[in-house]
C-alpha positions, 0 to 999 in steps of 0.5 A: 360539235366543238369551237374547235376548227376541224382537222382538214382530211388528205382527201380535201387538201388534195382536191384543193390543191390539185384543182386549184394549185398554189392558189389553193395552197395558199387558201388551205393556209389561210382557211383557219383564220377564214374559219375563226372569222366565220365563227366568230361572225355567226357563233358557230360550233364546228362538226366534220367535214362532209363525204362529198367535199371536192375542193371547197371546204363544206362543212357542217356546224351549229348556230347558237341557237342549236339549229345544225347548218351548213358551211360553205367556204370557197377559194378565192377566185372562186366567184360564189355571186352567182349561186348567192344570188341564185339561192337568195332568189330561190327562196326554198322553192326546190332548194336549200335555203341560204341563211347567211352570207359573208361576201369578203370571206366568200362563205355561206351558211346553208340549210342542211338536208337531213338524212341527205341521200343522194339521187345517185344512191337509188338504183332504180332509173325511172324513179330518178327521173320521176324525181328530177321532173318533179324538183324541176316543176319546183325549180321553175315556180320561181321568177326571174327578177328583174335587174339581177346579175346572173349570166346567160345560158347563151354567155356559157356557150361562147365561152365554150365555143372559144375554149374549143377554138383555141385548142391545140390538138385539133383531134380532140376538139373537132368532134365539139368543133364540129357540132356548134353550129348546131348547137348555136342554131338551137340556141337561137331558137331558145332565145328567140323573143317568143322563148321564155327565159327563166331562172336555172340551176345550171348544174342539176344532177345526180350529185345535186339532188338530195333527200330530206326527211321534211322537205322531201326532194330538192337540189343544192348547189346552184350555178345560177345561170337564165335561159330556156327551160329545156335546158334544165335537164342537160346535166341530168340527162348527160349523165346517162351517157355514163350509165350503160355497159354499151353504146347500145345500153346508154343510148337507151337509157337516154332515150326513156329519160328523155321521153319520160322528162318529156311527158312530165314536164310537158315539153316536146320531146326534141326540146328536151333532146335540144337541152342536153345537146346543148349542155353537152356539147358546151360542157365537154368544150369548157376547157379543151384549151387546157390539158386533158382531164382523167375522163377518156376522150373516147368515152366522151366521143362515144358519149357525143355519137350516142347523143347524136344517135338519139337526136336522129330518133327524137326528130324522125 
């Protein structure tokens, strides 16, 4: 590693220009000096880039001390006060533990994984989900303080219930549209007096799980978010609505995810088919107000019948 600030790839300038637009321009030609403050502040030794960067720059440095860690920089609009908050919080339980913190300059200094595999790289599907159970039962050992600042699981969801309400093309939202009075039935029912409301991740997927040779499994990157438990497997489950050749193969895929997370966490099977329901139909509505993304309206229609296809299994 070196004081030298490292160059920045193609494949990270696109990512922030790309997701963040002049904003992002802008960030890209202020980030050496964000970098410089950071080092000086900390007394960092720079090394690369890592593989999975997308649009915030993460990278890997050393302390004076010798001990290797992590960078985490985030473009300006970029709120970091809740994933802060969280992993402070979180204190290790589950998670890579935050080391230090600048809000001004809204970076991060973050426990690095070694080797850092990702739960996406095993092959084997029961294994993932053996795995995700078990960093959730992690997750969950810790309690929610009183007076934070996190938002509400409920906040997400009429956030994306207005989002889909003032899109423009109809056809592509009335399928969303069209299952939120569901989604806001079960929302009640998950926050009802008697429902426990607890810390979540809020973003615990495939890409979110990583191996450590010490520390065995544990997430990273935390959105920080309170709400029923249930709802902690909506991103991990909604990514097996990407697996599968066809409807058929995806919707079981589903089903034995949702069994298997049921048993092993203990939580009947229509509250785990509720959790990612719910994320599901929120996370496809983020946004609808703006232009298309790159994924195939079709893929996420296909995705939401399968969803729905499962849901008349899990309750019959």
């Amino acid at each position: 590693m070196s004081e030298t600030i490292p160059k920045f790839s193609q494949r990270f300038i696109d990512f922030a220009i790309g997701g963040h637009g002049e904003e992002g321009k802008a960030w890209l030609a202020e980030l050496p000096n964000i970098l410089e403050k950071c080092r000086e502040k900390w007394g960092l030794s720079f090394g690369p880039l890592v593989d999975e960067i997308k649009g915030n720059y993460v990278g890997y440095v050393r302390l004076p001390d010798g001990k290797e860690v992590v960078l985490k920089v985030a473009v300006p609009h970029r709120d970091f006060s809740t994933e802060m908050e969280a992993l402070a919080v979180y204190e290790g339980r589950g998670i890579n533990r935050l080391l230090g913190l600048d809000r001004e300059l809204n970076a991060m200094l973050l426990e690095r994984i070694h080797p850092g595999m990702l739960l996406n790289d095993l092959d084997d599907r029961e294994e993932q989900t053996e795995i995700v159970a078990t960093v959730i039962r992690d997750l969950h050992r810790t309690p929610l303080t009183s007076g934070h600042n996190l938002p509400h699981f409920s906040d997400w969801v009429a956030s994306a219930h207005r989002d889909a309400h003032e899109c423009k093309d109809l056809q592509r939202a009335r399928p969303f549209l069209d299952q939120f009075p569901r989604v806001l039935s079960l929302m009640e029912e998950l926050t009802a007096p008697d429902e426990p409301q607890m810390l979540l991740h809020g973003d615990l997927h495939h890409w979110n799980i990583l191996l450590d040779e010490g520390r065995g499994w544990m997430a990273i990157d935390p959105k920080g978010v309170v709400g029923a438990s249930c709802l902690e497997v909506g991103r991990f489950l909604g990514n097996a609505l990407n697996q599968g050749n066809t409807a058929a193969e995806k919707h079981q895929i589903l089903m034995n995810a949702i069994r298997k997370l049921s048993d092993r966490l203990c939580q009947h099977q229509e509250r785990i088919f509720a959790g990612v329901f719910c994320d599901f139909v929120m996370a496809n509505s983020w946004g609808l107000k703006e232009e298309p993304n790159s994924r195939s309206p079709a893929s996420v229609e296909e995705g939401l019948q399968v969803l729905l296809r499962v849901g008349e299994e899990v309750s019959a």
